[in-house]
C-alpha positions as CSV (number, residue, x, y, z in Angstrom):
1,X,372.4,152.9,49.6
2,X,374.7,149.6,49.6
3,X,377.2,149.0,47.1
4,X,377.5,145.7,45.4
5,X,380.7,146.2,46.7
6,X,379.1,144.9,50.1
7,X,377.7,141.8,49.0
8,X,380.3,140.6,46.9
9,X,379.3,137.2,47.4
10,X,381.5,133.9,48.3
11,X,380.1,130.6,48.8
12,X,382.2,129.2,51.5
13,X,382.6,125.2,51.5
14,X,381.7,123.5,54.5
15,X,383.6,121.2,56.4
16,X,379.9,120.0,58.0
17,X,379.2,116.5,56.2
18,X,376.0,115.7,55.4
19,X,373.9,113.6,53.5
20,X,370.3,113.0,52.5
21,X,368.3,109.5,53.5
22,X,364.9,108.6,52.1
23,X,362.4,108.3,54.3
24,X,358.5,107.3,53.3
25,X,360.2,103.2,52.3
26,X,360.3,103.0,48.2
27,X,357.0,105.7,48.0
28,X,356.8,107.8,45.2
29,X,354.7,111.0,44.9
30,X,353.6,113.4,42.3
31,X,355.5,116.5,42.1
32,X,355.9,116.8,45.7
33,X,356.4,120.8,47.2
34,X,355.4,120.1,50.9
35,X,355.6,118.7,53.9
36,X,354.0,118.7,57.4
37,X,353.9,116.7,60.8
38,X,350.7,115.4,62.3
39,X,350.0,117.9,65.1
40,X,348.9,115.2,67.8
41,X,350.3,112.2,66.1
42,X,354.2,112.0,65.5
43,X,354.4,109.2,63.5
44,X,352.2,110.6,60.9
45,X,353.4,113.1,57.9
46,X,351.5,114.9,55.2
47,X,353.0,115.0,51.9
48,X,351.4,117.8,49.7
49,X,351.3,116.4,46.3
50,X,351.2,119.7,43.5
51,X,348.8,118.0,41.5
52,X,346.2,118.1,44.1
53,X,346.7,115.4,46.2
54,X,347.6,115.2,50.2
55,X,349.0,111.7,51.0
56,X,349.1,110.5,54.5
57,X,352.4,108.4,56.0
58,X,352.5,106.7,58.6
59,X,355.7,104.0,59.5
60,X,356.3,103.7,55.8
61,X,352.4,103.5,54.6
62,X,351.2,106.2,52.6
63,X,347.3,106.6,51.5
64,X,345.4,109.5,50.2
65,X,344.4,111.8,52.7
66,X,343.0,114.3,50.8
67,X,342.0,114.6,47.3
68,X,340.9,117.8,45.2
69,X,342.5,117.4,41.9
70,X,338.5,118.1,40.7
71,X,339.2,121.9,42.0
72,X,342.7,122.6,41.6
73,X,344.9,123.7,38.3
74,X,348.0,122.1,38.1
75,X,351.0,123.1,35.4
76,X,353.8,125.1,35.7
77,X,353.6,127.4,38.6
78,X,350.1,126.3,39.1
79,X,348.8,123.7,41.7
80,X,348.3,122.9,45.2
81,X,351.3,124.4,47.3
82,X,351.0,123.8,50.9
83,X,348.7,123.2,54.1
84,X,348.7,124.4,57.5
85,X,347.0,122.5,60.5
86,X,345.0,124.9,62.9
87,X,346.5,126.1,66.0
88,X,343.3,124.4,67.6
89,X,343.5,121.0,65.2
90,X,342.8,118.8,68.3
91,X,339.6,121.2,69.1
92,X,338.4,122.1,65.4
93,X,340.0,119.7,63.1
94,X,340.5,122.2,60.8
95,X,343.4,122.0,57.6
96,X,344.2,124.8,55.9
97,X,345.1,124.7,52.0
98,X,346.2,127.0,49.3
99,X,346.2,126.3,45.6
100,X,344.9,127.8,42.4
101,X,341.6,126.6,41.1
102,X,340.1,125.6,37.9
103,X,339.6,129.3,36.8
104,X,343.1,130.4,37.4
105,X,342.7,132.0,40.6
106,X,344.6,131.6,44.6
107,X,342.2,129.9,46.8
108,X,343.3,129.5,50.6
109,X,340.2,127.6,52.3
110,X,339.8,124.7,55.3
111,X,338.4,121.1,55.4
112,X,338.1,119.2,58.8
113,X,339.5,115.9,59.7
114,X,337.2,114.2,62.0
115,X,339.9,111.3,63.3
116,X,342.3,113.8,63.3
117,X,344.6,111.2,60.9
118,X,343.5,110.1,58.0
119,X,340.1,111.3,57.1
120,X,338.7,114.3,56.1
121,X,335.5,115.4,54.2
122,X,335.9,117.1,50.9
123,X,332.4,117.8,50.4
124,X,332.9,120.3,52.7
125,X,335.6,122.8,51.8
126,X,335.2,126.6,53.6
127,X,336.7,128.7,51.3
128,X,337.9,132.1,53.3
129,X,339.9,133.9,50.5
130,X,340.2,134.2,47.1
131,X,342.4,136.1,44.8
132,X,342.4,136.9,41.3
133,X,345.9,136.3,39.4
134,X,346.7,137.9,36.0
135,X,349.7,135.2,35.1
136,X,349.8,131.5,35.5
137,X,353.2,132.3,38.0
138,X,354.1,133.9,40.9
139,X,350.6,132.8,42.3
140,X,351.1,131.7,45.6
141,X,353.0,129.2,47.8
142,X,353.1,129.2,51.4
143,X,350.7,129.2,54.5
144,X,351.9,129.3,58.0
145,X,350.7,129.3,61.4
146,X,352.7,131.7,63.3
147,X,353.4,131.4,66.9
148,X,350.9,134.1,67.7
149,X,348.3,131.5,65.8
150,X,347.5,134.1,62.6
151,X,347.6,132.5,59.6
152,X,350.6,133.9,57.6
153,X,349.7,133.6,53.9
154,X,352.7,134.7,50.9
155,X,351.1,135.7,47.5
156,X,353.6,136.5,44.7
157,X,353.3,139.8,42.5
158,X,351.2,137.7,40.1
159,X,353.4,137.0,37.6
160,X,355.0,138.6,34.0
161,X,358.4,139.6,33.7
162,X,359.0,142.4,35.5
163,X,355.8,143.1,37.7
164,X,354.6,144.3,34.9
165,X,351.4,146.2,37.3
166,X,353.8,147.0,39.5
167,X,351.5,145.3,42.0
168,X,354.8,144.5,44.8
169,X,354.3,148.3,45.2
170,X,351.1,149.0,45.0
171,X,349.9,148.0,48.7
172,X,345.9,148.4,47.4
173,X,346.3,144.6,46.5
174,X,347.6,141.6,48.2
175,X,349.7,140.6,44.9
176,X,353.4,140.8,45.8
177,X,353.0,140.7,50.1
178,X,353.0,138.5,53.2
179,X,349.1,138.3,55.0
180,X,348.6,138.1,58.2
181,X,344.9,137.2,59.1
182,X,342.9,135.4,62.3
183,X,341.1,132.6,61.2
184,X,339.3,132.0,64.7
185,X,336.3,133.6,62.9
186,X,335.1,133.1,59.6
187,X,335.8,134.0,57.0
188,X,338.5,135.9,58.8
189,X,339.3,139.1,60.8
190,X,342.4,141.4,60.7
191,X,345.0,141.6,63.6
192,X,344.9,144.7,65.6
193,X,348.6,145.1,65.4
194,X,348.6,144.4,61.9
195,X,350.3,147.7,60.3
196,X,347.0,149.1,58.2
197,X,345.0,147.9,60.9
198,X,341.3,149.7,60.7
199,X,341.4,149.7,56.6
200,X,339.6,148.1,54.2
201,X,339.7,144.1,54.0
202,X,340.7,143.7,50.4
203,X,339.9,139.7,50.6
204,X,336.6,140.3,51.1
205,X,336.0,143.1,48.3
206,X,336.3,146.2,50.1
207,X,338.2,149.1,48.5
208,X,341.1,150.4,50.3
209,X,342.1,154.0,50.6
210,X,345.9,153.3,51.6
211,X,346.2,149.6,51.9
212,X,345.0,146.0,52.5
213,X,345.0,145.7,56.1
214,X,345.8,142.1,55.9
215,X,348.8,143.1,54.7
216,X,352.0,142.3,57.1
217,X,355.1,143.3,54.5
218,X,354.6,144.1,50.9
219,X,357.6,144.6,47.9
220,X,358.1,140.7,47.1
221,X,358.5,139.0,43.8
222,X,357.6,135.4,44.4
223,X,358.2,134.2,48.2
224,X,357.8,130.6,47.3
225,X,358.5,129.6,50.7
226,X,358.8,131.5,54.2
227,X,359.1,130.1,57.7
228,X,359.6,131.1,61.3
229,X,362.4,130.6,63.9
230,X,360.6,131.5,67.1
231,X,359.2,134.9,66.2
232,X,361.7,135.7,63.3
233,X,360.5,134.6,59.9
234,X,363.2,134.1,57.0
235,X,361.7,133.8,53.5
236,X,363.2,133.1,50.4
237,X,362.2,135.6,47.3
238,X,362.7,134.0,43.7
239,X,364.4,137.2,42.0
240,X,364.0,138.1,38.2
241,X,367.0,139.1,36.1
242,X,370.3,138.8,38.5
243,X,369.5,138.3,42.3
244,X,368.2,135.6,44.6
245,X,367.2,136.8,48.1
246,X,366.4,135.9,51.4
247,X,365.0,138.6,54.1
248,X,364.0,138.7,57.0
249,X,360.2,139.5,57.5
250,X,359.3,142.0,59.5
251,X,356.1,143.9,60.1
252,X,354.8,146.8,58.0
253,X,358.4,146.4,55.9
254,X,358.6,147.1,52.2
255,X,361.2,144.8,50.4
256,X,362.1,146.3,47.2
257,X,360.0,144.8,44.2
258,X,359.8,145.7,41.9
259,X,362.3,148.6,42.4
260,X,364.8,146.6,43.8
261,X,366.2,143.4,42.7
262,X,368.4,142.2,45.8
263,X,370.9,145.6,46.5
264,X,370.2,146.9,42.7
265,X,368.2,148.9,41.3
266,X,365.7,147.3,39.0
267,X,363.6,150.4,37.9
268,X,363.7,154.2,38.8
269,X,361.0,154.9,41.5
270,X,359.9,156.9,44.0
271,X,362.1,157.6,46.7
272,X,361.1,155.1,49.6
273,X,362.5,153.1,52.4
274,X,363.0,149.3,51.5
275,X,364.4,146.9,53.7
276,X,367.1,145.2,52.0
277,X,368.0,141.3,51.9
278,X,370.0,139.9,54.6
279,X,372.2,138.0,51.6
280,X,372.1,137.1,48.1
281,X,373.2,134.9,45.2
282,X,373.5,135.0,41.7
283,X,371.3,134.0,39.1
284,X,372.1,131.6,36.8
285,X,375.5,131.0,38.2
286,X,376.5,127.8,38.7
287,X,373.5,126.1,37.5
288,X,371.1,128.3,39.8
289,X,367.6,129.7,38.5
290,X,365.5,129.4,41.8
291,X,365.7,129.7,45.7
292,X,363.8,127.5,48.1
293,X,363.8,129.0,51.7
294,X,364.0,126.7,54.2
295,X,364.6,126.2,57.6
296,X,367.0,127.5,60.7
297,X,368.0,124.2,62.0
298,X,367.6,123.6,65.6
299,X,367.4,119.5,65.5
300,X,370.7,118.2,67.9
301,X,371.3,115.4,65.6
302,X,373.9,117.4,63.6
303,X,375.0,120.0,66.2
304,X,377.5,121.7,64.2
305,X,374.5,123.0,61.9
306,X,372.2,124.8,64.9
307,X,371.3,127.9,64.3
308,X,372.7,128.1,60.4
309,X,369.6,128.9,58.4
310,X,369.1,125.7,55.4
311,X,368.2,126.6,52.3
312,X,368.8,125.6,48.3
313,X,367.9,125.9,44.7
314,X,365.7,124.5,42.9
315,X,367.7,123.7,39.4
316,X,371.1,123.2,40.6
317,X,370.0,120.7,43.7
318,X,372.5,123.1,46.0
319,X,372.2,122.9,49.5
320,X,373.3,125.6,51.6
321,X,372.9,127.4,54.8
322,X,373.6,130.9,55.6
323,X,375.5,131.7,59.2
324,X,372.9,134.5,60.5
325,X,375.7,135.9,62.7
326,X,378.5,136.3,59.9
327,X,375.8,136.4,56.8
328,X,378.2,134.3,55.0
329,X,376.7,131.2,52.5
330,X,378.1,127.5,52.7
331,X,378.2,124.9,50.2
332,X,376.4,121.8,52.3
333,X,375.9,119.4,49.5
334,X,375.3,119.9,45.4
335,X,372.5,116.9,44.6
336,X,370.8,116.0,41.5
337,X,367.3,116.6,42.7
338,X,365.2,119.5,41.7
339,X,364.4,121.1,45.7
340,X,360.8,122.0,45.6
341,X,360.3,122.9,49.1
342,X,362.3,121.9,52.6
343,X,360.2,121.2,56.1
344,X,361.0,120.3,59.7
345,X,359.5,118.2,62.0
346,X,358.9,118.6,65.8
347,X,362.6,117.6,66.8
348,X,363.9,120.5,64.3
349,X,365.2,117.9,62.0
350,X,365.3,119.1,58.2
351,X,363.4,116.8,55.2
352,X,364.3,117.8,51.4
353,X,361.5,117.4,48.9
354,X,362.5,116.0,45.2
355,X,359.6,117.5,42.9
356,X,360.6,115.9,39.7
357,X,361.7,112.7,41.4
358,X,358.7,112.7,43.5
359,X,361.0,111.3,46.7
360,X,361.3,112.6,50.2
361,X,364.9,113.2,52.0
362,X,365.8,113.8,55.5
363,X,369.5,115.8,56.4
364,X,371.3,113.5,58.3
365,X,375.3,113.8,59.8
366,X,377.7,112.0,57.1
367,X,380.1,109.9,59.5
């Protein structure tokens, strides 16, 4: 078992200067937390509005793209969180969303886009999963097309201090894990290689009798926002009490929640093998209370940063990277903005969403 004494963490300031420039003209949106890249089209970005809304922008022009505020529950924690374009959009047309609906619950589920840019039918929503959630928090977040096209889904342990079900453990629900599912059918089918491969499919109300088999990893708190650099994905987990951590994901991996909170010991458990965080920080220090995973930048326009993993905070506006080869943490830039997600686009460039402020930033070299 690590020591604290292993992780006593510095942040280290950068001498890398950046700074954030709006992009989207003088556009505000309402409590942004995503943001994607048009699949064929370049020039077009999809701004995921929590209350519901997708906007679509285009050389400075946004319009509504898509619009289910009729279905979805926003408030707190609550809301629409993210989309995910189909590994086949040019074929199928198909965007995937996840949010929580009118009666509390996770939805994930597809429309199509006909043009492929700026319409889609919402008459016709495909819902594939559904998930019941005891606490308005910890709900959901992120869906993500990995680069094996299975649709990677992150469902926090549901909410109340503590896990109070202790469903991060407990791998007969799909509270508290990362998913990995094939959408190429519907509503979906499970991986081969997934690790409880040939067990029940809890999404679609069969009773396990040692786990979900759309589970990929399982012992997460609330991984707000996960991503991949090639294969490898990094995913921040918002921690409880003391610790902020991010880990890397990796298959049929238990993370620690609720037994672990970063390197500590949150409650006495069976003995187990957990998979620890690659680094941590503080909470509360400094003005911290939540971590927003980002990205591993690979963009050329700020060389100096490829390969340093971006991420921040959500209440002190921090943002960071972390040197994967060192595992130290650098002070980038402290902001003002409340961070409510980060995104990339196809050159590897970084973008910084302002949730409070509703405004859209892209990480750009400060000359």
């Amino acid at each position: 078992m690590r020591t604290l004494l292993h992780v006593l963490l510095i942040l280290h300031l950068s001498d890398i200067k950046i700074k954030l420039q709006r992009v989207f003209g003088e556009e505000k949106f309402s409590y942004p937390v995503f943001l994607i890249q048009n699949p064929i089209y370049d020039e077009i970005f999809y701004i995921v509005e929590q209350i519901g809304v997708v906007k679509a922008c285009s050389y400075n022009k946004c319009l509504v793209f898509l619009d289910i505020k009729d279905r979805v529950d926003f408030g707190g924690e609550k809301g629409l969180f993210s989309i995910a374009f189909s590994p086949n959009f040019k074929q199928d047309g198909k965007i995937f969303v996840s949010y929580t609906n009118k009666y509390g619950n996770s939805v994930i589920s597809f429309f199509v886009s006909k043009d492929r840019k700026f319409a889609v039918n919402v008459k016709d929503e495909k819902v594939i999963l559904r998930l019941g959630q005891p606490f308005p928090n910890h709900n959901g977040g992120m869906i993500l097309f990995g680069p094996d096209n299975m649709l990677y889904i992150a469902f926090g342990d549901g909410g109340g201090a503590g896990d109070p079900f202790g469903y991060g453990q407990n791998k007969k629900t799909l509270h508290g894990k990362i998913l990995r599912i094939d959408v190429s059918t519907f509503p979906y089918k499970i991986p081969k290689d997934n690790p409880f491969y040939g067990d029940a499919i809890c999404g679609l109300g069969q009773k396990p009798k040692e786990a979900c088999a759309e589970i990929f990893a399982w012992g997460l708190r609330n991984p707000w926002r996960f991503s991949f650099d090639e294969e490898k994905i990094l995913a921040g987990d918002v921690g409880q009490n003391t610790w902020e951590e991010i880990n890397i994901i990796e298959k049929g991996k238990n993370y620690g929640w609720n037994c672990y909170e970063g390197f500590e010991k949150f409650k006495d458990c069976e003995s187990g093998e957990f998979t620890y965080p690659i680094t941590v920080y503080q909470l509360y220090k400094d003005g911290d209370c939540s971590i927003i995973g980002g990205y591993v930048y690979r963009g050329e326009r700020i060389p100096q940063l490829y390969g340093k993993y971006i991420f921040g905070d959500y209440c002190s506006g921090k943002i960071q990277y972390l040197d994967l080869e060192d595992k130290k943490q650098y002070l980038l830039l402290k902001t003002k903005i409340s961070i409510s997600s980060f995104s990339i686009d196809k050159e590897g460039e970084i973008y910084v969403i302002d949730h409070k402020g509703g405004k859209i930033y892209k990480i750009v070299q400060d000359d």
